[in-house]
C-alpha positions in Angstrom: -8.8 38.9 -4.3 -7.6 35.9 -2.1 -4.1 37.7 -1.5 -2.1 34.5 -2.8 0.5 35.3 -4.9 -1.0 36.2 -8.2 2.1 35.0 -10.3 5.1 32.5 -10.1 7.7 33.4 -7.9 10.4 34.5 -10.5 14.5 35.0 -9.6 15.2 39.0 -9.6 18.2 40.6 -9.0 19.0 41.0 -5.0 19.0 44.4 -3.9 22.2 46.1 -3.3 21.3 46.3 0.6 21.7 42.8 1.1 25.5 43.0 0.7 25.3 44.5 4.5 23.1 41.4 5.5 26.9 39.1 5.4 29.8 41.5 4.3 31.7 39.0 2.2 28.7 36.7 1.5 29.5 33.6 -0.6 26.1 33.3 -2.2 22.7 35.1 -2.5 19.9 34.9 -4.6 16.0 36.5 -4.8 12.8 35.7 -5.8 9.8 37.9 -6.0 5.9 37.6 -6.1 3.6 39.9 -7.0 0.7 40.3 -4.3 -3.0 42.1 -4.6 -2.5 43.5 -1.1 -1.5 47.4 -1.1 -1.0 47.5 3.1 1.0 44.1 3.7 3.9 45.0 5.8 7.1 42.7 6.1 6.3 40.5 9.0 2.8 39.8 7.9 4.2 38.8 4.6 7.2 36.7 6.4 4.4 35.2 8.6 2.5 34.1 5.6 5.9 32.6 3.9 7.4 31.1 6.4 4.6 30.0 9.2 3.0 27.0 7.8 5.5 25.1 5.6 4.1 22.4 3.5 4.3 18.6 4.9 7.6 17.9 2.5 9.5 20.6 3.6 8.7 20.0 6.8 10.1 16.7 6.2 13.2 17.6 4.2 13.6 19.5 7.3 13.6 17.2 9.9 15.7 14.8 7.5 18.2 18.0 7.3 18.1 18.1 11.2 19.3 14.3 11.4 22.1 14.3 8.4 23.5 17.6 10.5 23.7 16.5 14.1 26.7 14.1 14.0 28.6 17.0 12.8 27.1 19.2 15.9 25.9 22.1 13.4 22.5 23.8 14.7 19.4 22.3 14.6 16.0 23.7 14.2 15.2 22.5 18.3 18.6 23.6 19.1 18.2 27.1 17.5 14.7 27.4 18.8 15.6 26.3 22.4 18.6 29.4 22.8 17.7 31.1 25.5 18.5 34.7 24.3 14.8 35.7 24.1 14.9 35.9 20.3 11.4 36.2 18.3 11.0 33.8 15.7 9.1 33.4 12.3 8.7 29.8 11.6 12.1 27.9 12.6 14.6 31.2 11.9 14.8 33.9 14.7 14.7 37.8 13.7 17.8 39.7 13.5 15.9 43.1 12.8 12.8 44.1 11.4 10.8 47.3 9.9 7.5 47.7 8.3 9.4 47.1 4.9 11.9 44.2 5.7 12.2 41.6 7.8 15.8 39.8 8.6 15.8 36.2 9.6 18.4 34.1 10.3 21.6 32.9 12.4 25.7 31.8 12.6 26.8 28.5 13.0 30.5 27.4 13.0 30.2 25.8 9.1 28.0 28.9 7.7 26.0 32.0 8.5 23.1 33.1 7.0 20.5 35.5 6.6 16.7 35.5 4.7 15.6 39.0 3.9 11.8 39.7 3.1 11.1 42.8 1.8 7.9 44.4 0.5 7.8 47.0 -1.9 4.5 48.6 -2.3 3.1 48.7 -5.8 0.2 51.1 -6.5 -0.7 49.5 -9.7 -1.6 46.2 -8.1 -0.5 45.6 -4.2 2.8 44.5 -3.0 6.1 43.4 -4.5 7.4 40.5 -1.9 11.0 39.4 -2.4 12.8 36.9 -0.4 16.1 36.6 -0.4 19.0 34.3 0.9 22.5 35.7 1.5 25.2 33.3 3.0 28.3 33.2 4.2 30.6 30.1 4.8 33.2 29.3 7.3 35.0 26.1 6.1 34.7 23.1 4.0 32.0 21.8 6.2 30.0 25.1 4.8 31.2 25.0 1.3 30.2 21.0 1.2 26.6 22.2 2.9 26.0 24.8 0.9 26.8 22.7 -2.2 24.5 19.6 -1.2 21.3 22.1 0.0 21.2 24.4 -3.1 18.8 22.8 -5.6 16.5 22.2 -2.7 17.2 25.7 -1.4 15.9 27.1 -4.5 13.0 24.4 -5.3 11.6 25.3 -1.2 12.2 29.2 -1.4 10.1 29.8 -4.7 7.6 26.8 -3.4 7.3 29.0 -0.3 6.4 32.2 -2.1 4.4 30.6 -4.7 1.9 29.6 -1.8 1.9 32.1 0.8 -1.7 33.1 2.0 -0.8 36.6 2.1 -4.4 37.2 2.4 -5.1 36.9 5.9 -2.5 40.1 6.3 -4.9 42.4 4.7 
């Protein structure tokens, strides 16, 4: 098996942990894929989501990164270029990580958030990965972002998922 995702990325409940990701979040959601790979670990399989982002969202991206900086929010250079030594998975630094979860994210001044992926082993057929997004806003500003992002939040987090090479983990 190639270790692609063998099935849509489908919404799922989010896990009770991830209330402790942003006491007093203002939104979360989850989506889950069902791999063929028994041994992936958490920051294989956040590797394979989050590495290599397709062309578009690489330019959603960058047009997010221009819309932001007049109102001096965080870009991805900026959050990349802190010098507090953090590791990174694509563009988002690690807050903590273990063989079954990997936490991603950081706080601006409008919004904080978080992107949790978690594998669950399944011995039927390989791994359960879920990816979640908790966040919590600030102000207005956050509210008003977190407003205009959503539909493309959710069109790039299942898009992500649905074509991770989680193969190259086994």
């Amino acid at each position: 098996m190639s270790g692609a995702a063998t099935v849509a990325a489908i919404p799922v409940a989010p896990s009770i942990d991830c209330r402790s990701l942003l006491p007093g979040h203002d939104f979360v959601d989850a989506f889950r894929v069902q791999t063929g790979i028994p041994e992936l670990d958490a920051r294989q399989a956040a590797d394979a989501i989050l590495s290599n982002p397709a062309g578009w969202i690489k330019q959603l991206m960058a047009a997010r990164d221009r819309l932001v900086r007049p109102f001096q929010l965080k870009t991805a250079a900026m959050v990349r270029d802190d010098p507090s030594g953090s590791q990174y998975v694509g563009a988002f630094p690690i807050v903590s990580q273990s063989q079954q979860q990997v936490v991603l994210g950081f706080d601006d001044k409008h919004l904080d958030f978080r992107v949790s992926v978690t594998v669950t082993p399944d011995s039927i057929s390989g791994a359960q990965v879920t990816l979640t997004t908790v966040v919590k806003t600030h102000n207005l500003l956050g509210r008003t972002y977190l407003t205009a992002i959503m539909p493309f939040h959710r069109i790039i987090a299942r898009h992500l998922l649905e074509n991770a090479s989680f193969g190259r983990a086994a």
